[in-house]
Every structure is written in structure tokens, then in C-alpha cells.
C-alpha positions in Angstrom: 0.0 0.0 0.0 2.6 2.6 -1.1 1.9 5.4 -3.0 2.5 3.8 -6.3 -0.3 1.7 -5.5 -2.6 4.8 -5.7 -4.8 4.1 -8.3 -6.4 6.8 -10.8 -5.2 9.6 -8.8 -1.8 10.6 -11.1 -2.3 14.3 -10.2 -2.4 14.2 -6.3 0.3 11.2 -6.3 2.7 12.8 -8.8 2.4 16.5 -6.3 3.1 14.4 -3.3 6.2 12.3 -5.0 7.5 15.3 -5.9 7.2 17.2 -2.9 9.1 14.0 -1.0 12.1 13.9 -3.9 12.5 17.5 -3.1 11.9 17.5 0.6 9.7 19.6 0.9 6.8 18.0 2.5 4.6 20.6 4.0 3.3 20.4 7.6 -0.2 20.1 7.0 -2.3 18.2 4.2 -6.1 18.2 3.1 -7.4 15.2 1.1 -10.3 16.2 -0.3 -12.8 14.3 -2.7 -15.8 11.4 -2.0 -15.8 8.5 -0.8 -13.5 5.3 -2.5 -11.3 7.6 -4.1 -8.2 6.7 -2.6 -7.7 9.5 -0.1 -7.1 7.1 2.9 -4.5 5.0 0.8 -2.6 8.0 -0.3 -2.5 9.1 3.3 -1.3 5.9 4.2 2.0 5.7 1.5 2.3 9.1 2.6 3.2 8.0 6.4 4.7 5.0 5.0 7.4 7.6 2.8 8.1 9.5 5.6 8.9 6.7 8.1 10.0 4.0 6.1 13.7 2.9 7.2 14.8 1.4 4.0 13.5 3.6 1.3 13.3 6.9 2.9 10.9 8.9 1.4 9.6 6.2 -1.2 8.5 3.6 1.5 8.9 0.3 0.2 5.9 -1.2 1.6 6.9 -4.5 2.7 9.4 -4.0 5.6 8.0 -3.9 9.1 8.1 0.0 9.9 6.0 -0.1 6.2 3.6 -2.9 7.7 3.1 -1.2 10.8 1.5 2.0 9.2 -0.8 -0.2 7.1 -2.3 -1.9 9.5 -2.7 1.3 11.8 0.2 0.0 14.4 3.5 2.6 14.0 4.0 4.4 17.3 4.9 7.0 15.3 1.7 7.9 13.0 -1.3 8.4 14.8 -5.3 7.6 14.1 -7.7 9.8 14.6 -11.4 9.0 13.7 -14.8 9.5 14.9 -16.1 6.7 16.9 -18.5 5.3 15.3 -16.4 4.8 12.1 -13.8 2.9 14.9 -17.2 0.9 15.4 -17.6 0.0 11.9 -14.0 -1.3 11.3 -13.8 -3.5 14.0 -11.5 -1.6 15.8 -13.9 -1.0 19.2 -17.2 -2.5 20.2 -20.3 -0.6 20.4 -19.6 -1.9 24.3 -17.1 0.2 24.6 -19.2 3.6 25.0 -21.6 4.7 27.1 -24.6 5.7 24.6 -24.3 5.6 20.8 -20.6 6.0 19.6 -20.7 9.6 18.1 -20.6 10.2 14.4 -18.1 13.6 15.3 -14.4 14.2 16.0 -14.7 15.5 19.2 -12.7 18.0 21.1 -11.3 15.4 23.4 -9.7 13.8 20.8 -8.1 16.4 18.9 -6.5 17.3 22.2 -5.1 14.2 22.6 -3.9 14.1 19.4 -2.0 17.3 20.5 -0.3 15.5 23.6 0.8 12.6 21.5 2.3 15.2 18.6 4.8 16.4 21.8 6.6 13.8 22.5 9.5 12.7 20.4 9.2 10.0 18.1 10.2 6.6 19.2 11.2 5.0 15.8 11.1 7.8 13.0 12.7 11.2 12.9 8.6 12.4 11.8 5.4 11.8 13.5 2.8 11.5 11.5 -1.3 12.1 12.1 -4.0 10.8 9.6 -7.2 12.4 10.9 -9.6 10.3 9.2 -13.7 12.0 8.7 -11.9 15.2 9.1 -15.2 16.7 8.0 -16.8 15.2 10.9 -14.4 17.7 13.1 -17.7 19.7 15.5 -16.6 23.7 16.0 -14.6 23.2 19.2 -12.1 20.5 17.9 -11.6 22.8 14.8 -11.0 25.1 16.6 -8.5 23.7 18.9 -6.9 21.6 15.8 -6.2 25.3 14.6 -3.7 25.6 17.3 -1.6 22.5 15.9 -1.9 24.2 12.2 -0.9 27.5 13.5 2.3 25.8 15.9 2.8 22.8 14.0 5.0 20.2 16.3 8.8 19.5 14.4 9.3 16.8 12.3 5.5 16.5 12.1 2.9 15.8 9.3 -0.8 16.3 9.8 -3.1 14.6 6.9 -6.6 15.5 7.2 -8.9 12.8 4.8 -12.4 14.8 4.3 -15.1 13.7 2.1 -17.1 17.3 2.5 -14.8 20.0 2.2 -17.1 22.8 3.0 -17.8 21.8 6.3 -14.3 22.6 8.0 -13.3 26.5 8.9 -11.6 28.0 6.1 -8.9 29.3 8.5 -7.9 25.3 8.3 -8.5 24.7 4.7 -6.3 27.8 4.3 -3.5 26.3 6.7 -3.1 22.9 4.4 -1.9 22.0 0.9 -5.0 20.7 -0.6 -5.0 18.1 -3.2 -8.0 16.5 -4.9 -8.8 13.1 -5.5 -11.9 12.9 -8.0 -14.0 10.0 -8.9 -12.4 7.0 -9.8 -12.7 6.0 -13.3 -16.0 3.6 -14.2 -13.9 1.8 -16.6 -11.1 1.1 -13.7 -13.3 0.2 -11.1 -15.4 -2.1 -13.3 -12.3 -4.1 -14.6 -10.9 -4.5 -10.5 -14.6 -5.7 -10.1 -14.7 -8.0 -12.5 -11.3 -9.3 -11.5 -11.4 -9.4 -8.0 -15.3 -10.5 -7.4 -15.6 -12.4 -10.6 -18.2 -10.8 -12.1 -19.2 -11.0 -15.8 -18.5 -7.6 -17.8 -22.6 -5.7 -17.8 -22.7 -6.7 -13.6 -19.2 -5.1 -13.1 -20.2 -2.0 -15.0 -23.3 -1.3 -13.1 -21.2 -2.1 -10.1 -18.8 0.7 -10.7 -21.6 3.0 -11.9 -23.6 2.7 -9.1 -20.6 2.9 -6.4 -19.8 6.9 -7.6 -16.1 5.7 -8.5 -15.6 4.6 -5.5 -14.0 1.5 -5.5 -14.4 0.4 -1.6 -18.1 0.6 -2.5 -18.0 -1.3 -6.0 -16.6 -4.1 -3.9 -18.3 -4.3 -1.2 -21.6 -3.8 -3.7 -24.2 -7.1 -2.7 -24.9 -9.0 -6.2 -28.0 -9.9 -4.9 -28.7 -6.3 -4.0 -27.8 -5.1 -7.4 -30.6 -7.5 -8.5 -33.5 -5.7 -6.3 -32.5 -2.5 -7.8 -35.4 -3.9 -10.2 -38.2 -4.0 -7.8 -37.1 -1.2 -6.3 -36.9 1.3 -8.9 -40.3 -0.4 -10.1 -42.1 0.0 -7.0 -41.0 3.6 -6.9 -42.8 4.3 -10.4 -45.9 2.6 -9.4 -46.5 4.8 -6.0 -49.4 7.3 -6.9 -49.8 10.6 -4.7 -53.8 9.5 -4.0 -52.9 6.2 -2.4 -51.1 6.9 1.0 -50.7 3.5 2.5 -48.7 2.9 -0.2 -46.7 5.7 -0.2 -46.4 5.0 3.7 -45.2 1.0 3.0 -42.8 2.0 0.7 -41.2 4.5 3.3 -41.5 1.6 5.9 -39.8 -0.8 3.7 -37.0 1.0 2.7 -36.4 2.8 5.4 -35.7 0.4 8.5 -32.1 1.7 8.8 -30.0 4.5 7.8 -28.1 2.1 5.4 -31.5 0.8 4.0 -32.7 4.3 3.3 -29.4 6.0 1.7 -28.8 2.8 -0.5 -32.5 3.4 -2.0 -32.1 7.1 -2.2 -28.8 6.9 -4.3 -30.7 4.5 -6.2 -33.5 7.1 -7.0 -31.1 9.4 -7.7 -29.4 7.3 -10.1 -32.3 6.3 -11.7 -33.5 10.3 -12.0 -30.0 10.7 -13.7 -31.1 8.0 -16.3 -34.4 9.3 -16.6 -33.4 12.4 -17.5 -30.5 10.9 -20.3 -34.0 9.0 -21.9 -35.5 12.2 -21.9 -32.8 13.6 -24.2 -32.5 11.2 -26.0 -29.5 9.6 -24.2 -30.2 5.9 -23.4 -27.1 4.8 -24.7 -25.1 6.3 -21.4 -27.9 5.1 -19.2 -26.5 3.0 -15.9 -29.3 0.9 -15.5 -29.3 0.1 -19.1 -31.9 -3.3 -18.6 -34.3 -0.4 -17.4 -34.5 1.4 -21.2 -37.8 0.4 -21.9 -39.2 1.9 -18.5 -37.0 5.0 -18.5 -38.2 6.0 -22.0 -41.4 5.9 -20.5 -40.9 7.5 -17.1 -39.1 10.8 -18.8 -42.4 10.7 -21.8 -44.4 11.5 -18.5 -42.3 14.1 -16.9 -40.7 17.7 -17.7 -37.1 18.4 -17.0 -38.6 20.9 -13.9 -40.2 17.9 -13.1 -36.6 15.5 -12.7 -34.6 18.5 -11.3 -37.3 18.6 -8.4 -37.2 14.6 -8.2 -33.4 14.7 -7.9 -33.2 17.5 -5.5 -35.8 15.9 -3.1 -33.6 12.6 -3.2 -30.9 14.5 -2.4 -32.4 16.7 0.7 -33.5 13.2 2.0 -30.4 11.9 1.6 -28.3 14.9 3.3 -31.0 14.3 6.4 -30.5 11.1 6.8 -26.9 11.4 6.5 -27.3 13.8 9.1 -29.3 11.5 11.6 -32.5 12.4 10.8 -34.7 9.5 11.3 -34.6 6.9 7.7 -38.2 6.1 7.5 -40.1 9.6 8.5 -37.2 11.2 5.9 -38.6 9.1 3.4 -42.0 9.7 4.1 -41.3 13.7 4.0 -39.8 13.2 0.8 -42.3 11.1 -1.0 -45.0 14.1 0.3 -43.2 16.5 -1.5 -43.0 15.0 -4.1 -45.9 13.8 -5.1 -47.9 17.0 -3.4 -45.8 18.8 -5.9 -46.7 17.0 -8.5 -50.6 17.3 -7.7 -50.7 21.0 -8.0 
């Protein structure tokens, strides 16, 4: 997991191989981009570059100091994450906090991050921090982090791995070298699905399609669940505004968890996207490409007002739930705007 190993990211790697040939590694780093694109592997080869004992400032990867940062174990580079997302990699039990594990970098942590950053480093001339969700940073542990941006500890590198920009101070966005890590290529991620899960060539596609570029999410993608897409995307078309049981059962069925509900939004908003392609005439890039027939007739029945308001109602739910709004009443609020909207 070196930086070499980056895939589809020759701008950011070739900036930060250069800046390590030169050395002239700046203090402080910003990953920005979504999900799957490689952020968190960059940020490991970074620490892996700056620590490795036998190919300083390459890291070979393979050596123990190498191994150590992959698997989150070097004394000298630290973790930080929120705890829920410790949760969700195995790396603590949900019986390990009192409550629900927050979904936040908390204050706390930041400023025991900043302890940690000044002591001396006990195998590497640098310390490095990988601050993973930086995003996810609340006001008051930005605004302590700011202290370690503005004093930076010697020898030290701070990488900050955000997913949503926007949401940290700009006095910190400012303080960093940003680099950007866009989408993944369809056609890469498709050909490492097909590979790697085995998948014939049209599964693989929609795999990659439907993960954003993101490559952790192509793989991780359920078969099965690619198959429902079907019933879903059917069931959607046949609500009717009139008939609120069903608009209720639909909210209930896809909405019993905040992973149920996000994997059927950006499905709907996938779907929109397609909808809108049939509309102009476009089937030929469509994702969902066994769906033409109903596509074609889905955008005959709708204006292009009409989709933009679909695909920005999928994407308000979305934000909510993301937010910790509650999966099934989003969905319910969403599907009565919509199709109240549509009445009028």
C-alpha cells in the first residue's frame, strides 16, 4: 500500500512524490474528494514515505516499519477517527461507549492528538497524524486543531482525509496544501470488479456505476442487492400521490435503517439521472441500461422541472439522513413533497 499503488489519482500522487524527492513535505495536508477515491490510501504511503527505514521517502511497503503503518500500528503515526467509524472497522465495540458512539471528531480527541504530537518519536525522525472524517471535526475541535496548524509540532505531518470540504473553517482549509482526489474511473473500477469479485463484464459496470467511483463501495456492492434494484426502482414508479398507504409502505420498507434508506435514495437518484439521459435522447449512457424500456417511459411522463425537483428531493433526504434524521419519517417527507408537488 505505497503510494505507487494509488490508483487513478496521477495528479495528487505525482504532487506528493515530488514534494518527497524535493523535501519539501509541507506540515499540514487536506485530502479532499468522495468516498472510495483513494484519499485514505494516499494518506497511508504518505506515512509510509516518511517513516519507512529502508526507502526513505519512497516507503517500500513490505518492511515492518511499512507494515506497521498499514495496519494502523506505527508508534509514530497516529489515528484519529470518529467513533462510530472505529465501530464500523472492528476496531472497538459498540460496548465500549456509554450511549451511541458519536458520528463527530470530538474535542477530546483532537487534544489528545496534540499530547501525543509532543513527544518525540520513538522510531522515525517524523510523526505522522492521519485524521480520518476530518469533515466530521464539531466547532470546538476545529477550533483547537487550529492551534496545531498554526504551531505545527517538528518533524511533524498532519493529513486531514475529508469527504465534504465545505464543512471545515476555512482558517484550516487555508493552513493545508490541498490536493484532490476525484471519482475513480467507471472503466477502472469495473475491470478491479470483475477481476477481483468475478463478475461477468454488464454486472461489473453497473457495479462501478452505481458505487460513484468509488471502489471500496464497488466491492463491497451485494450481487443480490444489485438484483432488487429492479423491484425497487419499479415500485417507486408505481406509487401514486392518492394512495397513501402505499406511499407510507414503501417509506417503511425502505427505510428500517439509515443504510436501507441512503442505498434506496442513491438509487433514486441514479435512476432520476437515467431518466433524465431518456429524456434527451441519451439511453445509450444510461446505468441501469436493462431499465430502457421503462426510462423512456418514465421521462415521456415528466418535464425536465419535473426530474430536477425529483433529484433534489432525493438528495435533501439523503443529506437528512446522513445527518441522523430519522430513515423512514425522511422518506415519508420526501415522497409528500413529491408527489404533493406533482398534484398541483
Amino acid at each position: 500500500m505505497t503510494l505507487a499503488s494509488v490508483l487513478g489519482q496521477p495528479r495528487a500522487i505525482d504532487s506528493l512524490q515530488a514534494a518527497l524527492r524535493a523535501g519539501a513535505v509541507h506540515h499540514a495536508y487536506l485530502f479532499a474528494g468522495p468516498e472510495g477515491g483513494g484519499k485514505e490510501r494516499a494518506a497511508v504511503g504518505l506515512a509510509q514515505a516518511l517513516t519507512c527505514p529502508e526507502q526513505p521517502d519512497v516507503g517500500c511497503g513490505t518492511c515492518a516499519s511499512c507494515v506497521r503503518v498499514a495496519r494502523g500500528l506505527h508508534p509514530d503515526v497516529t489515528w484519529v477517527m470518529p467513533d462510530d467509524e472505529r465501530v464500523s472497522r472492528g476496531l472497538a465495540g459498540r460496548s465500549d461507549f456509554t450511549g451511541t458512539p458519536s458520528r463527530d471528531l470530538r474535542v477530546e480527541q483532537i487534544r489528545g492528538l496534540q499530547e501525543r504530537l509532543a513527544l518525540r518519536g520513538l522510531e522515525s525522525r517524523r510523526k505522522v497524524a492521519i485524521l480520518v472524517s476530518a469533515q466530521a471535526m464539531n466547532v470546538q475541535a476545529q477550533n483547537a486543531f487550529l492551534k496545531t496548524l498554526e504551531e505545527p509540532p517538528s518533524e511533524t505531518t498532519l493529513v486531514l482525509v475529508a469527504s465534504a470540504m465545505d464543512k471545515l473553517l476555512p482558517t484550516i482549509r487555508s493552513r493545508c496544501s490541498k490536493l484532490h482526489f476525484g471519482p475513480l474511473p467507471v472503466e477502472l473500477v469495473a475491470e478491479r470488479v470483475r477481476t477481483e469479485r468475478k463478475l461477468d463484464a454488464d454486472t461489473a459496470q453497473l457495479a462501478a456505476i452505481m458505487s460513484g467511483g468509488s471502489l471500496g463501495r464497488a466491492l463491497a456492492l451485494d450481487v443480490a442487492a444489485l438484483a432488487r434494484r429492479k423491484d425497487v426502482v419499479s415500485a417507486f414508479e408505481s406509487l401514486r400521490g392518492e394512495d397513501a398507504v402505499g406511499l407510507l409502505r414503501f417509506a417503511d420498507e425502505h427505510g428500517g435503517s439509515r443504510e436501507d434508506a441512503e442505498a434506496t435514495l442513491e438509487l433514486l437518484v441514479l435512476w432520476t439521472r437515467d431518466v433524465a439521459l431518456a429524456k434527451v435522447g441519451q439511453e445509450a449512457l444510461l446505468a441501469n441500461r436493462d431499465l430502457r424500456t421503462l426510462a423512456v417511459e418514465v421521462a415521456s411522463r415528466h418535464s425536465e422541472m419535473s426530474l430536477h425537483r425529483r433529484h433534489a428531493l432525493f438528495e435533501g433526504a439523503r443529506a437528512a439522513v446522513a445527518r441522523n434524521g430519522a430513515p423512514r419519517l425522511q422518506l415519508e417527507r420526501m415522497l409528500i413533497d413529491l408527489f404533493t408537488e406533482a398534484s398541483r
